[in-house]
N, C-alpha and C positions, 0 to 999 in steps of 0.2 A: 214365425220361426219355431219348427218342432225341438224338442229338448232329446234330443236322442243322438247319441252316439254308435253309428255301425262297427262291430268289431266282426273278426273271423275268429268263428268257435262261438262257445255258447258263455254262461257266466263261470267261472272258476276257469279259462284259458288263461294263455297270458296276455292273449289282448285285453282280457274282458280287467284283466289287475292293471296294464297302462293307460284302460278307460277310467278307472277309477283313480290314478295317480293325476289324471286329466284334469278329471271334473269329477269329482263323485258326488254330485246331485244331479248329477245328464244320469237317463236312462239309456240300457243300452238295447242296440237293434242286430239279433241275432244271425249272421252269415255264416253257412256252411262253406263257399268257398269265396275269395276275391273278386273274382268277377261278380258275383249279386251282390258282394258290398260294394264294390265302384256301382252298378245300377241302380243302390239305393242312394247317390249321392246324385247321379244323375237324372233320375226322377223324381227329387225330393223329396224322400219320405224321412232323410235325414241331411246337415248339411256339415258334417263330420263324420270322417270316420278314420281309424286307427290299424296300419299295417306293416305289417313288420316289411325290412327293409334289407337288412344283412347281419349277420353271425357271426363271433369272434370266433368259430369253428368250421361253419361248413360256408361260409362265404355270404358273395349275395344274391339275393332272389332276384335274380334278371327277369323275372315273369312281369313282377310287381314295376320294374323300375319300367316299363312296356307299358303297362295299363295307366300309369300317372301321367307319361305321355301322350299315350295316344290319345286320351279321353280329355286331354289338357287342365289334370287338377292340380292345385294348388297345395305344396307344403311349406305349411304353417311353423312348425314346429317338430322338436324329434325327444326320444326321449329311451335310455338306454335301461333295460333289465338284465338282472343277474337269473338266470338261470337256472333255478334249481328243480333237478327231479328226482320224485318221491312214487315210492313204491305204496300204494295203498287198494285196501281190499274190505271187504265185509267184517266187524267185529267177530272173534272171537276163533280167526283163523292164524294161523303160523304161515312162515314162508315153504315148509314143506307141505302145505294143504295143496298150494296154488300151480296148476296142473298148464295153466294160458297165463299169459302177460300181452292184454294188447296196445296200443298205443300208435301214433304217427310215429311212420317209419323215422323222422328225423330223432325224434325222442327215442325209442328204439337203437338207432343207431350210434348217439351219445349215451346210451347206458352199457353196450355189449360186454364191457369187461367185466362188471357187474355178474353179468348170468354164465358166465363162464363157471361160479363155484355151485353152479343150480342147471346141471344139464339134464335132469327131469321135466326143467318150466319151456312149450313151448311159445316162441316167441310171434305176434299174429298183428301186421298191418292194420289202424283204422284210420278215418277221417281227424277225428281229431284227439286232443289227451281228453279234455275233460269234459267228452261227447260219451266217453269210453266207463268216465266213474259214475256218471248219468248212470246211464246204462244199466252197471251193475247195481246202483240203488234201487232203482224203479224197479229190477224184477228180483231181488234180491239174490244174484248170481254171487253162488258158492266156488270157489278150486279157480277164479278168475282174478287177477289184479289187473292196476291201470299204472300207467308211470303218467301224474300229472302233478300241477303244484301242490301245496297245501292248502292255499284258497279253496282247492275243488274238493280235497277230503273234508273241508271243514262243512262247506256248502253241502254236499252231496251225503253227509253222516257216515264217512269211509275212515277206515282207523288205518294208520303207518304203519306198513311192514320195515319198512328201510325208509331213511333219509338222503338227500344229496345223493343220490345212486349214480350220478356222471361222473364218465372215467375222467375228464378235464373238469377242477373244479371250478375254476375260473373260466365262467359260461356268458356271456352277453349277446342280446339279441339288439338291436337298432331298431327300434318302433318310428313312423312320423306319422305325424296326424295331419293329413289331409281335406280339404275343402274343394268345392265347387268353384268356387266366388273368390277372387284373391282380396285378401284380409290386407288393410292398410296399417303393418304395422311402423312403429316410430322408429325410423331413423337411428337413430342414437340406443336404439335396444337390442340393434340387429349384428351380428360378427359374423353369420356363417349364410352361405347359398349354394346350390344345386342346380345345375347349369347341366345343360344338351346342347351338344352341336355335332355338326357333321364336316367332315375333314374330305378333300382330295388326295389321293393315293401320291402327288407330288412329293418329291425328297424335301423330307427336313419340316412338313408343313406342322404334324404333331410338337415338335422341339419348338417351332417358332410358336405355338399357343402359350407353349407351358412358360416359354420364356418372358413373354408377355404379362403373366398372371407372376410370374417371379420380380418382374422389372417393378410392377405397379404393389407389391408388396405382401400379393395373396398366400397362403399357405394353402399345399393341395393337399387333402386328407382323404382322397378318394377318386379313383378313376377308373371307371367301367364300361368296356365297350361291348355293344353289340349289332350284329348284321341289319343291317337296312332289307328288309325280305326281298325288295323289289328290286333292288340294285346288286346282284350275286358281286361281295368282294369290296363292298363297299361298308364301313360300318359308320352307325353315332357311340358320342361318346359321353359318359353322364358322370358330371366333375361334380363333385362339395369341396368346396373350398372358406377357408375364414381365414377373417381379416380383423385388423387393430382398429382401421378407422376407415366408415362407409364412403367420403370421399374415394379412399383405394378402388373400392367395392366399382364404385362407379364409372372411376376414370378405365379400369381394365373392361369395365360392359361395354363401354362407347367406342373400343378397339377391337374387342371378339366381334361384337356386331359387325363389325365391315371385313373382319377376317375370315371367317368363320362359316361356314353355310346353314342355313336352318338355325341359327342361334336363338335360346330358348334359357328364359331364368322359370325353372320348375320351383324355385322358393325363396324367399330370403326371410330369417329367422336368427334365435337366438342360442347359438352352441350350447349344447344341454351338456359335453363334455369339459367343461371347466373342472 
């Protein structure tokens, strides 16, 4: 078993700070996008790896919730980060030096109130935040800042122009750490799981799941549907749900199972939101 953790982005992302809330003696295996991190789990070169999942702002990444299916990986665990973005740049410059600000459009998009009092700085799309203060260290780029964490200014020898620059301060991202392999954990550790199933256009069929999952004493914290490509008008639907006690857990599996089409437990784990 290799010691490496795949994240999206490089060190100082905020994958690369929920690998290290993980495990920080895994080393981590650098992915520019999700798709070559699911490949590096699928090929082995690692047998973890960390993606975000959904936004207390901009929602969820239905892409990501696509690729844990289709590929058939396993979440393990989840684990929730605050959000903060930071303005940083090359020592020895002011916020009126800084002529570019680039960053992922998402970052970008939770800072705009921000550059509203800075309509000299323009604002410029990249892959990722802290691919961006990379960047500006290695060739020592002047009149440019990055909006990333402070992990990366620290990593990367970048000094603060501005702190917490998002107009919502209260920012949380939903990370889970996904596997290959499903991980046997214990019973009695476990409160919360991630469930896909695919539903018939029939009246009433979605109300009878949920009622189901109500009767047997689940709480629903999540329910996200998306189109089946193949079947125009047909969707699945991908639940997180926790529970008091894994009996619950199970008595509603043995009932979605025979209700439910394509019924799928994408994870079972231990609510990180207590």
């Amino acid at each position: 078993m290799n010691n490496l953790v795949a994240i999206q982005g490089i060190k100082g992302s905020f994958h690369y700070i929920v690998a290290q809330h993980y495990d920080a003696s895994m080393g981590v295996l650098e992915c520019l996008t999700f798709d070559t991190l699911v490949d590096s789990l699928l090929n082995g070169k690692t047998d973890t790896a960390v993606m975000a999942i959904e936004n207390s702002i901009a929602g969820s990444i239905i892409p990501n919730y696509a690729l844990i299916d289709t590929h058939n990986l396993h979440i393990k665990g989840e684990y929730y980060l605050d959000i903060q973005h930071n303005l940083m740049a090359l020592s020895g410059q002011s916020i009126e030096d800084i002529k570019e600000v680039h960053s992922h459009p998402m970052a970008l998009l939770q800072c705009k109130q921000f550059f509203k009092d800075y309509p000299h700085i323009k604002l410029v799309e990249a892959k990722d935040t802290a691919d961006v203060a990379k960047l500006i260290s290695d060739e020592q780029l002047k009149g440019i800042a990055a909006i990333a964490s402070k992990s990366a200014a620290e990593i990367f020898g970048l000094s603060l122009l501005a702190e917490s620059i998002q107009t919502i301060k209260h920012n949380e991202t939903r990370f889970v750490i996904v596997k290959k392999q499903k991980d046997e954990n214990h019973k009695d550790s476990i409160d919360k799981a991630s469930l896909k199933f695919e539903l018939s256009s029939k009246r009433g069929s979605l109300a009878t799941v949920l009622n189901v999952m109500s009767d047997c004493k689940l709480n629903l914290t999540k329910i996200q549907s998306l189109p089946i490509i193949e079947t125009p008008w047909k969707y699945s639907f991908f639940v997180d749900v926790t529970f008091e006690g894994y009996e619950h857990f199970e008595k509603a599996k043995s009932i979605l199972q025979l209700m439910a089409e394509n019924f799928k437990v994408l994870g079972e784990y231990k609510n990180a939101r207590l």
